[in-house]
C-alpha positions as semicolon CSV with decimal commas, in nm:
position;residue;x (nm);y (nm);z (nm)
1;X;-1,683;4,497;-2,170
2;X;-1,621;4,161;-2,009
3;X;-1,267;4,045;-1,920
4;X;-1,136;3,831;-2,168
5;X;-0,986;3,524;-1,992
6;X;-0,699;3,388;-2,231
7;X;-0,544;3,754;-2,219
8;X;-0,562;3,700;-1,832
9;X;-0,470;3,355;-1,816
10;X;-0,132;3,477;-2,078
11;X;-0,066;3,777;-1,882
12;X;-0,110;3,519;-1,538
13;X;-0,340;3,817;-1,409
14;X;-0,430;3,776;-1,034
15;X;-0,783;3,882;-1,164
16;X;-0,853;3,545;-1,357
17;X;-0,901;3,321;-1,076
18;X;-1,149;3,495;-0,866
19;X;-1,311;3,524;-1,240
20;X;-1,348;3,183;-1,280
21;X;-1,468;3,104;-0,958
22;X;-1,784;3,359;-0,984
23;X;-1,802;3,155;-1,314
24;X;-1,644;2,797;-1,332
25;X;-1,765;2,690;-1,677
26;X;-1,511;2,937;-1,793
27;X;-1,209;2,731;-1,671
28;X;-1,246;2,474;-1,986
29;X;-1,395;2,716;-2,244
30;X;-1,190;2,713;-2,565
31;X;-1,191;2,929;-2,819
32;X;-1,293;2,922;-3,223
33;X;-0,893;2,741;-3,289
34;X;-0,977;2,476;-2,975
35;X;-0,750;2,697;-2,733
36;X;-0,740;2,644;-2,377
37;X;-0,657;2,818;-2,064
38;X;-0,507;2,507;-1,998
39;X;-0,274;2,562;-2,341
40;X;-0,223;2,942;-2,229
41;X;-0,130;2,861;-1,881
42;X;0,097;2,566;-1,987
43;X;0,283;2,807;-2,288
44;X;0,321;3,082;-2,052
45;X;0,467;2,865;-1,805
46;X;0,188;3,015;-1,544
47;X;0,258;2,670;-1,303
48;X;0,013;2,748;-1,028
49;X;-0,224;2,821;-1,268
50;X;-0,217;2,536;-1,459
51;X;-0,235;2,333;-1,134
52;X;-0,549;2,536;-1,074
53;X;-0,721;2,481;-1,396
54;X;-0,671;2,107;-1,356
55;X;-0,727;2,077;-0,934
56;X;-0,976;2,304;-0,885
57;X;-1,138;2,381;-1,169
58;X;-1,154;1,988;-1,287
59;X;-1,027;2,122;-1,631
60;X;-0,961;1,793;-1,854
61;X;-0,577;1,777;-1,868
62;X;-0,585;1,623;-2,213
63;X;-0,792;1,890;-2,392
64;X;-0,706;1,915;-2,727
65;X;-0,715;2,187;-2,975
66;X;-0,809;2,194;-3,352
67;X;-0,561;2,019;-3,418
68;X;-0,615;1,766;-3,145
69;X;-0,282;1,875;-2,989
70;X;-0,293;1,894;-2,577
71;X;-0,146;2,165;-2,371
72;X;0,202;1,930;-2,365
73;X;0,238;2,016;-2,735
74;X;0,292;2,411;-2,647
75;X;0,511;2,377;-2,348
76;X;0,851;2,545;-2,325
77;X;1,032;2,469;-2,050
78;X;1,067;2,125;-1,850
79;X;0,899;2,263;-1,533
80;X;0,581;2,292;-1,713
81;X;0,634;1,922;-1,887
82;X;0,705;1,744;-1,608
83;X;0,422;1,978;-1,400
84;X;0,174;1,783;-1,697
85;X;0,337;1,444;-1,714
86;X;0,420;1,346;-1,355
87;X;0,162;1,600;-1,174
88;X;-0,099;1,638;-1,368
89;X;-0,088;1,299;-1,536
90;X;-0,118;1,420;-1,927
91;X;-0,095;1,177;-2,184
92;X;0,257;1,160;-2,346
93;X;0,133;0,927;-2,663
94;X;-0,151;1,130;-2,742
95;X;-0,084;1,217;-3,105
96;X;-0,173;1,568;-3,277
97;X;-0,347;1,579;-3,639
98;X;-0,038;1,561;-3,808
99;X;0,029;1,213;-3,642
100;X;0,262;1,347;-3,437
101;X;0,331;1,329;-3,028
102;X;0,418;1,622;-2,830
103;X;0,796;1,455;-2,789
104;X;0,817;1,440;-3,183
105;X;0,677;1,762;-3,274
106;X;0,887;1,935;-3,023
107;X;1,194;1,762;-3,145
108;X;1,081;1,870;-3,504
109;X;1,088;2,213;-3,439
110;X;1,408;2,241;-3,233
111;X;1,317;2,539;-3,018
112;X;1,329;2,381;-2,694
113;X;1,560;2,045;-2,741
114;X;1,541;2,022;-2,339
115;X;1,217;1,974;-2,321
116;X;1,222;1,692;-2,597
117;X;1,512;1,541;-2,396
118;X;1,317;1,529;-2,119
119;X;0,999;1,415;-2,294
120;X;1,203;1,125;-2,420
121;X;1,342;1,041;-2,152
122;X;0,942;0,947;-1,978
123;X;0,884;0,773;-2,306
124;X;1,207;0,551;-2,251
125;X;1,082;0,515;-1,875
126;X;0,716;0,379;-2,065
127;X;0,870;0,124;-2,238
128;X;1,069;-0,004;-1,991
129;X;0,767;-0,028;-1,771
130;X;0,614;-0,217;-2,070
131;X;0,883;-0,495;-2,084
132;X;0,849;-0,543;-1,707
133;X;0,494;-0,556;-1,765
134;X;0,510;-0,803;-2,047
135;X;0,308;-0,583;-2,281
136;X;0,416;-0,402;-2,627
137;X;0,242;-0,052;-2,515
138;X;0,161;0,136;-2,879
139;X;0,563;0,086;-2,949
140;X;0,602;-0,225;-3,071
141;X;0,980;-0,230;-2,968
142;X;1,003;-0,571;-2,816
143;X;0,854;-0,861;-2,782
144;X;0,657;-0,976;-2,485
145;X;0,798;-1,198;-2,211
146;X;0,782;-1,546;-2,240
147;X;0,448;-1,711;-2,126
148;X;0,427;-1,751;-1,734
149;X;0,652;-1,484;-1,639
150;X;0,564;-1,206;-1,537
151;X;0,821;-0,950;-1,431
152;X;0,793;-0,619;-1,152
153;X;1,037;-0,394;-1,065
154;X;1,081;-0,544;-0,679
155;X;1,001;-0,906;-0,783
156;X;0,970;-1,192;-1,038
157;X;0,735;-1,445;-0,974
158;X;0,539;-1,723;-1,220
159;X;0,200;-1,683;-1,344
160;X;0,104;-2,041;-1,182
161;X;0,266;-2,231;-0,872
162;X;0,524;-2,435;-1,058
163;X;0,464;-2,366;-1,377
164;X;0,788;-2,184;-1,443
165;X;1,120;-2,215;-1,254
166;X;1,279;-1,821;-1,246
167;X;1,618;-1,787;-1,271
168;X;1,782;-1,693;-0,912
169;X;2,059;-1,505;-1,098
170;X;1,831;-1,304;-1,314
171;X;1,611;-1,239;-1,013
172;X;1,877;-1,122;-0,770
173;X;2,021;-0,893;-1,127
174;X;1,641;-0,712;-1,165
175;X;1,645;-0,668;-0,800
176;X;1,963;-0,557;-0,749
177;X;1,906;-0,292;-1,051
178;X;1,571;-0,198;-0,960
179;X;1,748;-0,080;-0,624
180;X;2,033;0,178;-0,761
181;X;1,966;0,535;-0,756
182;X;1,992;0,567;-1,175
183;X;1,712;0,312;-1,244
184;X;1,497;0,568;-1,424
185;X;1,791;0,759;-1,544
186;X;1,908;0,628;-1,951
187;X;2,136;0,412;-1,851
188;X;1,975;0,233;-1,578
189;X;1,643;0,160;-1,835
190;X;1,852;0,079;-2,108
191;X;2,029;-0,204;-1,847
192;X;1,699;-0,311;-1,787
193;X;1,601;-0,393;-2,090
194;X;1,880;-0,575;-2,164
195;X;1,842;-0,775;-1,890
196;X;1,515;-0,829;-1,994
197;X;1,567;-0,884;-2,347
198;X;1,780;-1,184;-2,209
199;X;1,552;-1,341;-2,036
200;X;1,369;-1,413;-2,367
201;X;1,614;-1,484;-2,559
202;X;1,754;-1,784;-2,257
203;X;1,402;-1,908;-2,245
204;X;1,358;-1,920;-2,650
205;X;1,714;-2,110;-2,642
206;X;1,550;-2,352;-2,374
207;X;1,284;-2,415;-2,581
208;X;1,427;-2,514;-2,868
209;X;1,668;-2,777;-2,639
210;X;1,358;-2,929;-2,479
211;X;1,169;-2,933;-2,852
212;X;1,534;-3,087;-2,961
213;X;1,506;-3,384;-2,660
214;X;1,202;-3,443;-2,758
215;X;1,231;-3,513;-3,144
């Protein structure tokens, strides 16, 4: 009787991976529920596996289940979440059947509230990267910038030569706070969008005096 290779890859067996290398297809077999290795190895909190399945074995890091849920969904400690989010490069807004992400589901359930803290705190990190960017992402949480400027996290420059004056005080601000050890921490985003979220709001008001002159 052949080896069966989720009860290896759940029991982290040093068997499996000379398995799957006599046989690679087996790496992203799933079984009748959509169940990965990939899921296994991630639950278990098997890390060099996982980092296996994905390197070696060119295992699709977003494989989802029957219930289109990826291995980030069945996670239980923050070692294996950040191992798939900064690593491995999963995809944090990939929602399961029930419409949910792996963040919210997690959350739901309440069994591992670290792992949801972290998990929000990389969606927070997303849509700060959005504002700088100028984009919505799927969030909708603010608008975009205003036309022409287009924001980084080392620099602020216009879209066109001329076409927009930046603010020297806002740039030196963005700079300054792009700079400090706690830019990715809560805080430090949630400065960041503020300062962003002022910058639109100080070129609406500008608007509306040069519409005013102008009437």
């Amino acid at each position: 009787m052949s080896a069966n290779p989720f009860l290896l890859a759940a029991d982290n067996s040093p068997s499996l991976l000379p398995l799957l290398r006599e046989n690679p297809a087996l790496a992203s077999e799933q079984d009748a529920h959509g169940y990965s290795l990939v899921h296994a190895a991630a639950s278990y909190n098997h890390l060099d596996l996982l980092r296996a399945l994905i390197r070696e074995f060119n295992v699709d890091v977003n494989l989802r289940d029957e219930d289109d849920e990826t291995a980030l969904f069945v996670v239980e400690t923050v070692e294996a979440a950040r191992l798939l989010v900064e690593e491995l490069g999963v995809d944090i807004k990939i929602k399961g059947s029930e419409g949910y992400t792996a963040r919210q589901k997690i959350d739901e359930e309440g069994d591992f509230p670290q792992v949801a803290e972290y998990l929000k705190s990389k969606e927070d990190a997303g849509r700060a990267q959005d504002l700088l960017n100028g984009t919505n992402g799927d969030t909708g949480i603010a608008p975009p910038l205003p036309e022409g400027l287009n924001v980084s996290v080392s620099t602020i420059t216009p879209a066109e030569e001329n076409d927009l004056e930046v603010d020297p005080e806002f740039r030196r601000r963005i700079e300054e706070l792009a700079g400090r050890d706690d830019f990715q921490s809560e805080a430090g985003q949630a400065e960041l969008r503020r300062l962003v979220l002022d910058a639109i709001a100080e070129q609406n008001l500008a608007d509306r005096n040069v519409r005013s002159r102008q009437d």
